[in-house]
Each structure stands twice: as structure tokens, then as C-alpha cells.
N, C-alpha and C positions, 0 to 999 in steps of 0.2 A: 863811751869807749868804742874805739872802731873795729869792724867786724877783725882785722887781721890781727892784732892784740887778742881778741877774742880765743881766734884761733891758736897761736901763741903757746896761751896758756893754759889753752886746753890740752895740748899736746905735752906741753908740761906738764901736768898733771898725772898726763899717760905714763909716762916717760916714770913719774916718781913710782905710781903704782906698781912700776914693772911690766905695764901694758904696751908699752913703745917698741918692746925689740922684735924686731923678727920673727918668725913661723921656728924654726928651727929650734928645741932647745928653749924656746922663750919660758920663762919662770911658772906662767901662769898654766904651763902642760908638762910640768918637770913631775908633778906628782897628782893621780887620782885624790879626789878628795871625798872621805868619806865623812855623811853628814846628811842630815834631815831637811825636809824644805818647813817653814814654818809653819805654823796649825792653819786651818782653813786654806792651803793653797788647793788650788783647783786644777784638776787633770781632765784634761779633754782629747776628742779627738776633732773632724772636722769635714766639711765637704761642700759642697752649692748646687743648687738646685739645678742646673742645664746640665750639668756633668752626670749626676744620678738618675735627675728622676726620669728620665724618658717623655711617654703620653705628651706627646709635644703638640698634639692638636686633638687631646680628649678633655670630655667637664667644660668644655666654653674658653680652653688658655686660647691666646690669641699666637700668632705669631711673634718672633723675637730677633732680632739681626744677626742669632747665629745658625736661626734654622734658616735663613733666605741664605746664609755665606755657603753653611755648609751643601745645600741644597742645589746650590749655581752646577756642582759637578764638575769644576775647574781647577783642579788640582790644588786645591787652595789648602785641602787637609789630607795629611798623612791617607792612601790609599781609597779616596774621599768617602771617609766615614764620617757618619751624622752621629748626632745624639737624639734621632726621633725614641729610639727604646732604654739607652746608654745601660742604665743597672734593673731599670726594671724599679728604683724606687719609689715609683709614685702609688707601687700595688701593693710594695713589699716593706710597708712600716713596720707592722709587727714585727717580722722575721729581724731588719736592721736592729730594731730597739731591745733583741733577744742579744745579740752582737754588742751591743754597749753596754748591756748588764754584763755580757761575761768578758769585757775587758775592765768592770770594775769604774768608768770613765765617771767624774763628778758632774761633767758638763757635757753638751753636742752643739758644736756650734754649726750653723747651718743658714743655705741662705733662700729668701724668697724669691718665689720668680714673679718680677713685676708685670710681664702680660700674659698671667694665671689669671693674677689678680686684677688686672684691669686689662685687656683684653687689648683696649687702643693704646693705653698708656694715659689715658686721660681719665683721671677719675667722674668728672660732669658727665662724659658719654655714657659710662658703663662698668658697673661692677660686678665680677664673675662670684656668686652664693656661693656655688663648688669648691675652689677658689678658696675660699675664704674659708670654709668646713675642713678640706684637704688641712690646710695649716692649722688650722684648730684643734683638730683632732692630732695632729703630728704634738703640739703641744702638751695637748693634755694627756698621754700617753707617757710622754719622757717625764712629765712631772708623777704621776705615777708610779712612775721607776725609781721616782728620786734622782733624776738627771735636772742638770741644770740648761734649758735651752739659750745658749746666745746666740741672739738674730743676723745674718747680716741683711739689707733692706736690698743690696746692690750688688750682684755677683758678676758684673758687666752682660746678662742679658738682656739690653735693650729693647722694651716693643718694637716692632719692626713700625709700626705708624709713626711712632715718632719720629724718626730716622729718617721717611718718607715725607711726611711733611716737614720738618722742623731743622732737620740736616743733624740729629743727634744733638752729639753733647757741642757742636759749633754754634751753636742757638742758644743764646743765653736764658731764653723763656725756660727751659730743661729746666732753670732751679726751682721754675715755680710748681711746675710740672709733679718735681721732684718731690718737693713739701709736701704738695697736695698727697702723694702714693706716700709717703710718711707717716701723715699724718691719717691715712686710713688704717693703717698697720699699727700705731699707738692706739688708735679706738679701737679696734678688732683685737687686738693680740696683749695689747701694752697690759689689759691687769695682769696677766701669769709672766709675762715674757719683761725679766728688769736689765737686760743686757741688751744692749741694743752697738750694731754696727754702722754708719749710713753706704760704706762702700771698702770695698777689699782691693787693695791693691790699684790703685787708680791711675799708680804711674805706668804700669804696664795697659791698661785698656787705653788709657790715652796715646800711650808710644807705639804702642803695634795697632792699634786700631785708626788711627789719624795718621801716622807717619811713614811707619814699614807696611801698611796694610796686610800685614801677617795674619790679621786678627778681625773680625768683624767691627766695624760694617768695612774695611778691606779700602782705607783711603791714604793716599800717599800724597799727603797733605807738608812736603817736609820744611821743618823747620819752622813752621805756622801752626798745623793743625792740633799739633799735641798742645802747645802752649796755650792754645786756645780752647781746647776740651777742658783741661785742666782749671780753668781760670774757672770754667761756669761751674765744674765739679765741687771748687772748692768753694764758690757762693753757696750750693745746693747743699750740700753740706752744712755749712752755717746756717741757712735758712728749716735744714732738718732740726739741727739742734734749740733752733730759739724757738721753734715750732713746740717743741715736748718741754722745753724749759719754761714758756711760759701759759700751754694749757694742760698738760701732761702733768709734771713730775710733781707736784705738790700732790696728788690723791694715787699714782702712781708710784713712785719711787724709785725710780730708773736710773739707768746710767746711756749714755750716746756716748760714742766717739766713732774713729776709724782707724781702719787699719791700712797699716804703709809697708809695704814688702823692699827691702833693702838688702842687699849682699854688703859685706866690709871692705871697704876700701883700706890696704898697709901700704903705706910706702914702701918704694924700692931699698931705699938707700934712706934710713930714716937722720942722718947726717946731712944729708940734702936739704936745704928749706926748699929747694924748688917742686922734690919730691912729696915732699910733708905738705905745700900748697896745693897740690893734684889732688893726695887724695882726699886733703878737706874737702877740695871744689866738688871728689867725684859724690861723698858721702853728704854734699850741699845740693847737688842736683838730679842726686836719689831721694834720697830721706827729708832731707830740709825743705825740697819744691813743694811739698804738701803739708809738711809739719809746721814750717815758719811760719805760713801766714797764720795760722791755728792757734799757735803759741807764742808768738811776738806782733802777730798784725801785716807782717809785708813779707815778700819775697827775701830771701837770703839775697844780703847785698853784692856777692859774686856772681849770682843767676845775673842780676838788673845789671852788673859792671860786663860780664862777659858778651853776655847776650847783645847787652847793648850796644858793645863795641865793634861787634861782626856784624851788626846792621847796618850800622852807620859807613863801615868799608865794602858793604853790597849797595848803597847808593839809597837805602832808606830811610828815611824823614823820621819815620819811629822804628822803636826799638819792638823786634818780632814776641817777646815778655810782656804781654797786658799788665798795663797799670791799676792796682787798686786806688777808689778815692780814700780820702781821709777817712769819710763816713763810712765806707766799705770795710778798711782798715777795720776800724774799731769794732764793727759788728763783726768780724769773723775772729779775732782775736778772744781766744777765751773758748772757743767752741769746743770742750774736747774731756770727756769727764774721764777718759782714762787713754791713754795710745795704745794702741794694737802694733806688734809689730809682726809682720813676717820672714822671715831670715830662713835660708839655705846653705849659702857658698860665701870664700871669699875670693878676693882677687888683690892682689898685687897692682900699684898703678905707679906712673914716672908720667911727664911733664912731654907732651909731645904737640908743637903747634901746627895749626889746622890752619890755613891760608885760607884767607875768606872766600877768595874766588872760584875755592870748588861748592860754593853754594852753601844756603844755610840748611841745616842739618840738627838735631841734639846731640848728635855724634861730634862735628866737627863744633860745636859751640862750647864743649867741657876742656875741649885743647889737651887730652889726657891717655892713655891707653890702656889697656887690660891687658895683664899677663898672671900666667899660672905657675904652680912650682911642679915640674913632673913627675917630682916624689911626692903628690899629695895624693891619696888615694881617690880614683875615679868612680864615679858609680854610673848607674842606667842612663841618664839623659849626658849627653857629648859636653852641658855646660857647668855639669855637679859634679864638685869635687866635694871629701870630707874633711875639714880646716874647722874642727869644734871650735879653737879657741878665738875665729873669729866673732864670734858669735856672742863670746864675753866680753868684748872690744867694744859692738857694735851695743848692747846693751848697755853698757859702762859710760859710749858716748852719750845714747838718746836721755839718759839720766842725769846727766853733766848741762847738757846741751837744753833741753826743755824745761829747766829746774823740777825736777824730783817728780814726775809725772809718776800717777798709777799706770805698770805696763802691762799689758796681757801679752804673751805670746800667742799669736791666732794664724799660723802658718810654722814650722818648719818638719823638714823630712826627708825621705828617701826616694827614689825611682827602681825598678827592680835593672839587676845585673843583664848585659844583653845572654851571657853565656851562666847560667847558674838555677839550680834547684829550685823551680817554682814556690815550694811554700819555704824548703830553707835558707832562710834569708837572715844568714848569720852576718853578713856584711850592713843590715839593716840596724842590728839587733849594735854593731858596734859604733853604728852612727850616733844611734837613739843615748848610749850610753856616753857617747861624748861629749855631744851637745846639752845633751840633759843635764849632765856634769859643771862643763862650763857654768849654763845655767845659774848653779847650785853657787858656785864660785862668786859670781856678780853681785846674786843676794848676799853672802858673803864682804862683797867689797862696799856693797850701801844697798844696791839697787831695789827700788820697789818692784817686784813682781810679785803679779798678784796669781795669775795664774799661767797655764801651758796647753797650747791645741795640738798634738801632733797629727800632720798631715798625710796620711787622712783615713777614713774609716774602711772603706774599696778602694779596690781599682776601680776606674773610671775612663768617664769620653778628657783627654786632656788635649782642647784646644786642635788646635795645628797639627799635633802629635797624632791625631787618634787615638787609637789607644793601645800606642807601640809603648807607651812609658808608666808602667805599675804603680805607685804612691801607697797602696792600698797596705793597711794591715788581713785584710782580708782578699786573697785571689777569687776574681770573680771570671765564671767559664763563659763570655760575652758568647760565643758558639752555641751553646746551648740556650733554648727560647726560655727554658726557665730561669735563665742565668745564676746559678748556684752560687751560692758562698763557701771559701772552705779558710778557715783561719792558716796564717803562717806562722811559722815560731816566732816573729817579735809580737805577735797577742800574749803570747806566755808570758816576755820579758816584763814588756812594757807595763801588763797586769801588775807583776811582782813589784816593783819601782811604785807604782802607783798606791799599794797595799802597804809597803811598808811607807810610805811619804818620800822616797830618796834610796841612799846608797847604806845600808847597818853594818857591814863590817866585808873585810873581802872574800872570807869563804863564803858567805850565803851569797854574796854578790856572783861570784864561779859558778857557784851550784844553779842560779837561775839561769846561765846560759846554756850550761852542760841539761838541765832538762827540758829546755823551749827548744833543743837541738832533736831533742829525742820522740816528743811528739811531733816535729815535722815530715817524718818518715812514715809512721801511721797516715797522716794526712793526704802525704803525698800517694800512698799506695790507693787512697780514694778518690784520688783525683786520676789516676791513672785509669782506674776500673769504670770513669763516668760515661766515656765514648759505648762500655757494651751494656752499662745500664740507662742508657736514652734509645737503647737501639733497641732493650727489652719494653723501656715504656713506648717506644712509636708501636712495636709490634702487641702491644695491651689495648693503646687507645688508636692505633688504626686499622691492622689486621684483623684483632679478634672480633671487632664489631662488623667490618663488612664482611666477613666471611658466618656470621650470626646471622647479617642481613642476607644473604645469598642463600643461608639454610631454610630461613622462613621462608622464601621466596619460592624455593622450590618444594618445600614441602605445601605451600598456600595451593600451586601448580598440581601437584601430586591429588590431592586434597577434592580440588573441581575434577581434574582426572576422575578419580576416584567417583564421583556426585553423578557425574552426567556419566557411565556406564551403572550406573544402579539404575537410575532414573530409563 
């Protein structure tokens, strides 16, 4: 059957469910639905290692390509903030892992930094003990708690060595590379640790890290360099998985996959087949560029049809979409013991063509554009709008789409409001309850989900942003050197949801917003009071002691005074 049939009758499908109409009014947001999620679903929260933990050249880490991006001092990041201290987590386990016992979480998904652990990037060189303890200990700790760790291997901080030598992920050696720091993390970690990630989000480190160089290592490689990140990522990946699948998981019992971060593509005009071909294409060269080969063996056939055909009108011999062989095919096919997905927003897309001669692009290669609806509610970051029910859409396809895969959700969430109440973050609390909802709806419509991350457990370093953009269920006061945590009201909500499994009826449902409302105010009034109690602790641990030390001094003074007139 050929892919456009394919697509057809997927949309068909939508169409029947009552997932095809438009944002407005559409069926599947006509009514809250109240409802359980089923036994053993898993509530998480979430975060990665370069964004929390700070200590960015303490214990032996080596350097990474976002301390060298951040580090250049070239406006490259919001205000040019680093992440050498970010949340202070590499000191502050304890105190985090007190934070996810009282939001109740079943899981903490989290990611390793790969030169902690291997300093060059190269496992033969050198392996950091530290390193290896640090995560150890982070481990054994949550399971103590009764939390459940899922790892991710790959949080896009690259050894800066590899990068240096190797040119990154445009180096196809990276997947051996890659196994290799795999497979040190399945021996060190793999007996407690059965959730395993190889990479989060890859289509964004490859797109802004290779093409918009938005993103470290900051290469404007366009039209070529993402395609070509991607291609070794997705061997290295494959190469992760057969790695644990055939010395690992028999005495282990693990699970591998990754996770693919997608926004929804709705057509404009769902009457339109030209519109309904956009936004397959856009949700084929989001979601499908990394899931196809994973789960059918090759590139979605619009990627290799599009791609290939704005190559060929630039004057080039191949097509800028790396080919997999046969044999490649088949070994990367099948790698994938459950899909992660991560979702935020959606967008609205129509059919708009891109003339080959303003050069190749991933932009101009989808032939497609994004638009928003202005009545959708805006949050913190200029690109998040809140469209819960995309979100059932985009779930309902990857279900449809990969035949029946196990899903985790391992990304979605909020940004805080540029203008609004630091901890009360009731605009949060109505996300969480959307999407959460939707959620609920999908397993409802067939969907396997197995569990849910919401993102994320702090505020944090976020990328390019700095850390102008909030995520955090917990405000963290980055100003102060101890960087304090103080919960926001969606801790309350999210708690309640989590304790009961879902939504039990609609007054307790009210009642959990009306009082995560009413401890934010408490909260906030300590958050307020934090500036004149760092100003009592400097005057504790600076003044009181030199002025201690100036008493001794003269009274030492006084003292000999004293000595040599007797004498």
C-alpha cells in the first residue's frame, strides 16, 4: 500500500472518531471527562542533567558543547547565562528527592551527563569513579523512596572532545562512540535502572544545533547538517538498543527506547486534501523522521519524495536525506521497546510552496507553514499556546501510526506567565488539567499509555532562553547562591491527580484548585521575605565572624599591652 493511501485512511479514521474537526467546539473538548487512569499508570516528573546540575568542571566532568557555546560570551544565550551552577543539583539530592516524595511522583526521569562520565567522550580514554558514584548514589536514593528512575543516556550535552575531534554528531564514528558510553551505563546503572532512554528530543538538537545554530555546538549547516546528525543518531540509537538487547536484558530486564518531542499538526481547512497532505507531511518530518526508521525500517516516504526533489532542482546528484542500506534498514527496524513522546503545543498548518532556489533549508523542504489561533490561550514562552486537545490527536496518531506501541509520555508542560504571581500559577494548574485530561480521553480511545512526565520538577538553565522561561513545578531563587526551592500551587494540584489516579468527580476536582490557590499565597509571602533573610544570613556568616576576628585581635593587642608593662 502506498504511503498516500496510508495516509488517506488514517485521516479517515480521525475523521470517524470525531478527531478530524477543528479546534473549536470539536467533540473531543465538548465535555470534561471524568475517569481513572488505569492501575499501575506511572506519574512522573522530569529534568536533564546540564540544565540542573551545575558543578560543570567539579569530580573529574569533563567539558560539553554547551559549556564551550555558553561560555564564548557571544550573545548566543538569553543575557549570556551559563549553566556552570544552574540549580545547584549536583549538591542538592537529598533536598530534590524530599520534593518528589511530596509531590507523591511514581517515577523521576532524568538524564546522564555523558562527560561526567567519560570526561573525553571516549570510554578507552577514561572513566570519571565520581562520575559514576554521583549517579549511583542519585539512584539508590530514589529507589529508596520508592521512586522509579528512568534514565535518559542523552540530554544533547555532548563532550566538547568529541565535537572537537570528530565534528559531533556529522561523524558517523558518534554511534560507536555512543554504544560504547551505553553500554558503560547498562554495567554501572542497568541492575537498579529498567527504564532506559538513548536520546530526548533529537530532532530539535539536530535542527538548532546543525542548522539554525541556535543551539550548541552553534552550526548553520543548512539543509545538510541536521539530516546528517540525525542519520548517525538514529544508527547510535539502534546500535544502543542491540547493544542491551543482546548482553544486557536477559539477566537485566530492561526496557530501551527514545523519546521524540512533536507539536500537532491540524489542518486548516480539513476539506482540503491539500491541507490534510501538509499536515501529514508536517507531523512526517516531525515525529516520523525519527520514528519511521525505528518502526518500519526507512525514512517516511515524503521526507525521501520531498527532500529529494528540492535537491535535485538545487543542481544535486543526491538527494541532501542520507540513505539507509538494506542491511542498515533492517537492523534499526524494531529498536524501540516503548516510544517516549514529548508534546506541548499545537499548530494549525496549509500547504505553502517553497521555490527551491532560495536554497535548501528543513523549513523550505516541508513546503508547509505554521499558524496559530489567537483565541488559544498563550502562556510564558512566545511559541506555547494551551490546545489540550491536540495532544489527543497527536497521541491517537502515534498509536495508529506505529501499530500499538507501548507510550510514555517523557515531556509536556508549562512556562511561567511573563506578567503573573510567581508561585500562583493557576494558568499552570489549567494546563496540567487539560492535557492530563485529554490524556485520559486517548487511553479511553485505545491508546497504550503507559505512563506521564510532566515537565519538569524546577525551574532551570533552558537552553538559549536562559532562564527567562519557568517549566518548573518548584520556583527556584537562581539569585541566591543557595538557590532555594519553594513549591508553586500546581505541586498541590498535580499531587491530588496523581493520589487519586485521574479526575473522581467534579467537586473534589474544584476543591483541589480552590486549595493549591490558597497555599500559593503562604508561599509566596516566603518568597517575598527571602531577599531580608540572605541579608540576615550574609550578616551571620560574614559580619559576625570578622567582627569576632577583629575582637580577638585586639583584645590578643591589649593582652601583650598588657605583658610587656608588667614585665
Amino acid at each position: 500500500m502506498k504511503p498516500v493511501r496510508v495516509t488517506t485512511l488514517l485521516w479517515m479514521l480521525l475523521l470517524v472518531l470525531g478527531l478530524g474537526a477543528t479546534g473549536k467546539g470539536s467533540p473531543e473538548e465538548a465535555s470534561f471527562y471524568y475517569g481513572n487512569f488505569p492501575l499501575g499508570f506511572s506519574w512522573g516528573v522530569g529534568s536533564s542533567a546540564y540544565q540542573t546540575e551545575g558543578a560543570w568542571d567539579q569530580d573529574g566532568k569533563g567539558p560539553s558543547i554547551w559549556d564551550v557555546f555558553t561560555h564564548s560570551g557571544k550573545g548566543k544565550v538569553l543575557g549570556n547565562e551559563t549553566a556552570d551552577v544552574a540549580c545547584d543539583g549536583y549538591y542538592k539530592v537529598q533536598e530534590d528527592i524530599i520534593l518528589l516524595r511530596e509531590l507523591h511522583v511514581n517515577h523521576y526521569r532524568f538524564s546522564l551527563s555523558w562527560p561526567r562520565l567519560l570526561p573525553t567522550g571516549v570510554r578507552a580514554e577514561q572513566v570519571n569513579k565520581k562520575g559514576i558514584q554521583f549517579y549511583s548514589d542519585l539512584i539508590d536514593a530514589l529507589l529508596s523512596s520508592n521512586i522509579t528512575p528512568i534514565v535518559t543516556l542523552h540530554h544533547w550535552d555532548l563532550p566538547q572532545l568529541l565535537q572537537v575531534k570528530y565534528g559531533g554528531w556529522q561523524n558517523v564514528s558518534m554511534a560507536n562512540h555512543f554504544r560504547d558510553y551505553a553500554n558503560l551505563c547498562f554495567e554501572a546503572f542497568g541492575d537498579r535502572v529498567k527504564h532506559w532512554i538513548t536520546f530526548s528530543d533529537p530532532r530539535a538538537m539536530a535542527e538548532k544545533g546543525y542548522e539554525t545554530g541556535h543551539h550548541a555546538p552553534g552550526l548553520k549547516l543548512r539543509g545538510t547538517g541536521l539530516y546528517k546528525a540525525a542519520h548517525h543518531i538514529i544508527k547510535a540509537h539502534a546500535q544502543a538498543w542491540h547493544s542491551y538487547n543482546t548482553t544486557w536484558r536477559s539477566k537485566q530486564q530492561g526496557l530501551v527506547g527514545i523519546s521524540l518531542n512533536c507539536d500537532w499538526g491540524e489542518p486548516v481547512d480539513i476539506s482540503n486534501p491539500k491541507d490534510i497532505e501538509a499536515a501529514e507531511r508536517y507531523l512526517q518530518f516531525c515525529l516520523g523522521w525519527f520514528a519511521n526508521p525505528i518502526y518500519a525500517g526507512d525514512y517516511p516516504q515524503v521526507m525521501k519524495d520531498y527532500i529529494g526533489r528540492k535537491s535535485a532542482e538545487q543542481g544535486l546528484e543526491m538527494s541532501r536525506l542520507p540513505v539507509f542500506s538494506l542491511q542498515e534498514k533492517s537492523y534499526i527496524k524494531g529498536t524501540s521497546d516503548f516510544l517516549g513522546l514529548g508534546h506541548f503545543t499545537t499548530r494549525y498548518i496549509t500547504e505553502r510552496k517553497n521555490p527551491s532556489r532560495q536554497g535548501p533549508s528543513y523549513q523550505n523542504d516541508r513546503d508547509l507553514i505554521e499558524l496559530v489561533d489567537p483565541n488559544w490561550p498563550a502562556l510564558g514562552s512566545k511559541w506555547l499556546y494551551s490546545v489540550p486537545w491536540g495532544f489527543r490527536r497527536l497521541l491517537n496518531f502515534a498509536q495508529t501510526q506505529y501499530g500499538n506501541p507501548p507510550i510514555y509520555v517523557m515531556e509536556n508542560g508549562a512556562s511561567q506567565k511573563f506578567h503573573c504571581t510567581q508561585l500562583c500559577d493557576e494558568w499552570r494548574i489549567q494546563y496540567l488539567k487539560g492535557y492530563i485530561n485529554e490524556m485520559l480521553k486517548a487511553i479511553k480511545d485505545g491508546a497504550n499509555i503507559k505512563g506521564y512526565t510532566s515537565w519538569s520538577l524546577l525551574d532551570k538553565f533552558e537552553w538559549e532562553k536562559g532562564y527567562s522561561d519557568r517549566y518548573g513545578f518548584y520556583y527556584v531563587e537562581f539569585n541566591d547562591r543557595n538557590k532555594p526551592r519553594y513549591p508553586k500551587a500546581s505541586v498541590q494540584y498535580y499531587k491530588k491527580i496523581i493520589i487519586a489516579n485521574g479526575f473522581p468527580n467534579p467537586r473534589e476536582v474544584e476543591s483541589w484548585y480552590l486549595k493549591a490557590l490558597e497555599t500559593c499565597s503562604i508561599n509566596n509571602q516566603r518568597l517575598a521575605a527571602e531577599p531580608l533573610l540572605s541579608h540576615m544570613q550574609m550578616v551571620t556568616e560574614i559580619v559576625v565572624p570578622t567582627v569576632c576576628s577583629v575582637c580577638v585581635l585586639i583584645t590578643a593587642v591589649l593582652l601583650m599591652l598588657l605583658l610587656r608593662r608588667q614585665s
